[in-house]
C-alpha positions as a Python dict, from the first residue, in 0.01 Angstrom:
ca = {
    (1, 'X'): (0, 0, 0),
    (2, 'X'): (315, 110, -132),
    (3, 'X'): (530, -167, -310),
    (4, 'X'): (857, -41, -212),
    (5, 'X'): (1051, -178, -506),
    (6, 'X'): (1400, -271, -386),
    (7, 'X'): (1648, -22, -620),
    (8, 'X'): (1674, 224, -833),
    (9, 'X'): (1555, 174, -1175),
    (10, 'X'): (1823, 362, -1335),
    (11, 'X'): (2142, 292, -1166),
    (12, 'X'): (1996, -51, -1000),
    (13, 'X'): (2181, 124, -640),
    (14, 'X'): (2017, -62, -338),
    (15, 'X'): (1703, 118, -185),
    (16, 'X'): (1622, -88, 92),
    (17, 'X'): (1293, 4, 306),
    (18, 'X'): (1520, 224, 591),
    (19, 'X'): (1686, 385, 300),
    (20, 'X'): (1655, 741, 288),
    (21, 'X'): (1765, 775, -64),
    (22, 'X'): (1464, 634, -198),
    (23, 'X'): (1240, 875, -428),
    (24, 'X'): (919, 773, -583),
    (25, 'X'): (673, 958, -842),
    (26, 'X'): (331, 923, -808),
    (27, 'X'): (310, 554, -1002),
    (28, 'X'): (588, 471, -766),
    (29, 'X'): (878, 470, -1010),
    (30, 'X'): (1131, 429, -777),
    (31, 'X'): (1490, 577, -833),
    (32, 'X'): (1760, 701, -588),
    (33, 'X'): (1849, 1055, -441),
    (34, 'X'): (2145, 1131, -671),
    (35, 'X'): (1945, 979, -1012),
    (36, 'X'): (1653, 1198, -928),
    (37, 'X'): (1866, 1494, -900),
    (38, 'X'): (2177, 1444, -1170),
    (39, 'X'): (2045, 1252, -1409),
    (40, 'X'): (1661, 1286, -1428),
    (41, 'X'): (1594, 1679, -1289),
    (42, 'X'): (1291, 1592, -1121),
    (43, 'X'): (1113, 1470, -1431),
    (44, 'X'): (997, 1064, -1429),
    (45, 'X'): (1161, 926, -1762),
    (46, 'X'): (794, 688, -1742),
    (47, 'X'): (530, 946, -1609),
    (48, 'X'): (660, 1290, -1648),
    (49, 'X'): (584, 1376, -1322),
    (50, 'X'): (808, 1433, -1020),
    (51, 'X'): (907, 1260, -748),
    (52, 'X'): (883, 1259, -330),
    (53, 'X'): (1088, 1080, -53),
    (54, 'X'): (933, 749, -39),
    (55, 'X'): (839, 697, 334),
    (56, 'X'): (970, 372, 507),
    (57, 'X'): (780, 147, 658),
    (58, 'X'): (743, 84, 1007),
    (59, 'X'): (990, -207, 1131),
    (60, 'X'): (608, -328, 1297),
    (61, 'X'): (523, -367, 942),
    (62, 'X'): (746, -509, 801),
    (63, 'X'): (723, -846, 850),
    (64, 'X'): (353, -849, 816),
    (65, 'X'): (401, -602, 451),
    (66, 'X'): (739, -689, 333),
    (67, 'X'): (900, -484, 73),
    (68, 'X'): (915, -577, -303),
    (69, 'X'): (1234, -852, -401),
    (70, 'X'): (1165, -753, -789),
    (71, 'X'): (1390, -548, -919),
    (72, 'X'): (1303, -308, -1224),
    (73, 'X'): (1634, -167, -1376),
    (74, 'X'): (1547, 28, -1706),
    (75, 'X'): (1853, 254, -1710),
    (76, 'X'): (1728, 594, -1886),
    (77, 'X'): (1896, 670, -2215),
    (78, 'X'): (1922, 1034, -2390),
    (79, 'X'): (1721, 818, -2633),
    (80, 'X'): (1340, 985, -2609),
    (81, 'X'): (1403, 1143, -2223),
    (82, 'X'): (1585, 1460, -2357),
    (83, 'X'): (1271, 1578, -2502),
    (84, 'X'): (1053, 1470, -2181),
    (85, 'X'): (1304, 1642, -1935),
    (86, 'X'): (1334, 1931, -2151),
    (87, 'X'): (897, 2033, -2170),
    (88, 'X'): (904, 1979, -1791),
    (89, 'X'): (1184, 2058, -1593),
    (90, 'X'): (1150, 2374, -1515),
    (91, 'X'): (781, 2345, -1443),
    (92, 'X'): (639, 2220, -1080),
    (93, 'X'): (521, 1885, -1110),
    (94, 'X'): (229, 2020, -976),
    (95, 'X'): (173, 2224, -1285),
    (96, 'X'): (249, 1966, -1577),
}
């Protein structure tokens, strides 16, 4: 079951579980719309891979499965992720 962390790890924005800005990679690295796109290209600054809408859970749910409170805010530095983005961001993450 997905954890549905609470924000985005780099810019710590508020991704709550109706949010449609939320974006996960396949280890569920969670970071908003605009990060994904501006800052990261596509490429996870942990995995490498890319990411998908995260899906929001039904309001049913919920209550029963409530979303993650911990936050994880790791703001990505040029520091190590230039070379990372750089080998993959112009390859499908389907292909790295």
């Amino acid at each position: 079951m997905l954890e549905l962390r609470p924000s985005c790890e780099n810019c710590d924005k508020p991704l709550p579980n109706t949010s449609s800005e939320a974006m996960i990679c396949t280890y569920e690295c969670t970071y908003c719309k605009h990060c994904v796109e501006h800052v990261l290209v596509n490429v996870c600054p942990n995995c490498g891979g890319g990411f998908e809408k995260r899906p929001t859970r039904p309001r049913s749910q919920v209550e029963k499965h409530p979303a993650s409170k911990k936050r994880t805010y790791k703001p990505v530095t040029s520091e190590g992720f230039d070379e990372l983005r750089k080998k993959y961001q112009h390859i499908d993450p389907r292909n790295r």
